[in-house]
C-alpha positions as CSV (number, residue, x, y, z in Angstrom):
1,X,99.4,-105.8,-22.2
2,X,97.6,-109.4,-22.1
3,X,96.8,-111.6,-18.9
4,X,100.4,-113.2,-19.1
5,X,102.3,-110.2,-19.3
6,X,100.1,-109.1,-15.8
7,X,100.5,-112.2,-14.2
8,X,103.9,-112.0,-14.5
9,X,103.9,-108.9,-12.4
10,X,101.6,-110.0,-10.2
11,X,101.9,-113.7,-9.8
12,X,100.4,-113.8,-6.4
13,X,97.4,-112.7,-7.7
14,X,96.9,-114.8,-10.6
15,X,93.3,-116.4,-9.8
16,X,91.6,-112.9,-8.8
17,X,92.9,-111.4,-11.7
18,X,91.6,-114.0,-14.0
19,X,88.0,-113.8,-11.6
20,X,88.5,-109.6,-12.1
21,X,88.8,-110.2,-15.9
22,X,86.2,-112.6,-16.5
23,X,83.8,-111.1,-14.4
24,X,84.6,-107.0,-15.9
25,X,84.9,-108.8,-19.5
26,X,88.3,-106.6,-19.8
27,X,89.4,-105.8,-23.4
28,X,93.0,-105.1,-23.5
29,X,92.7,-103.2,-26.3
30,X,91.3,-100.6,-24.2
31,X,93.4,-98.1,-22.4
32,X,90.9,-97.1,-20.0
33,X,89.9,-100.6,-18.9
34,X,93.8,-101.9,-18.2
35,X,93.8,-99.0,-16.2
36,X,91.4,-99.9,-13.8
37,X,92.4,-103.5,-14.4
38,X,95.8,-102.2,-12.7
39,X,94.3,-100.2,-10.3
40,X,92.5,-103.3,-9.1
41,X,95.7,-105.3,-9.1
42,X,98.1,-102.7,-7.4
43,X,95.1,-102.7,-4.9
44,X,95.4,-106.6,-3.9
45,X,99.4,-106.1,-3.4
């Protein structure tokens, strides 16, 4: 998973995911934080 492969999902949601990610300091590499990551981003659909 990486910010482009989200944002492909959830397109409409680019800019808070970016602001969620900067913000959180998201590492992709870890499992735990793409979950909430998603959580948040199944949250603003």
């Amino acid at each position: 998973m990486n910010f482009t492969k989200l944002t492909n999902i959830f397109k409409n949601h680019k800019a808070h995911l970016k602001d969620y990610i900067d913000k959180s300091a998201i590492d992709f590499n870890d499992t735990q934080q793409i979950v909430e990551l998603c959580n948040y981003a199944f949250s603003l659909e």
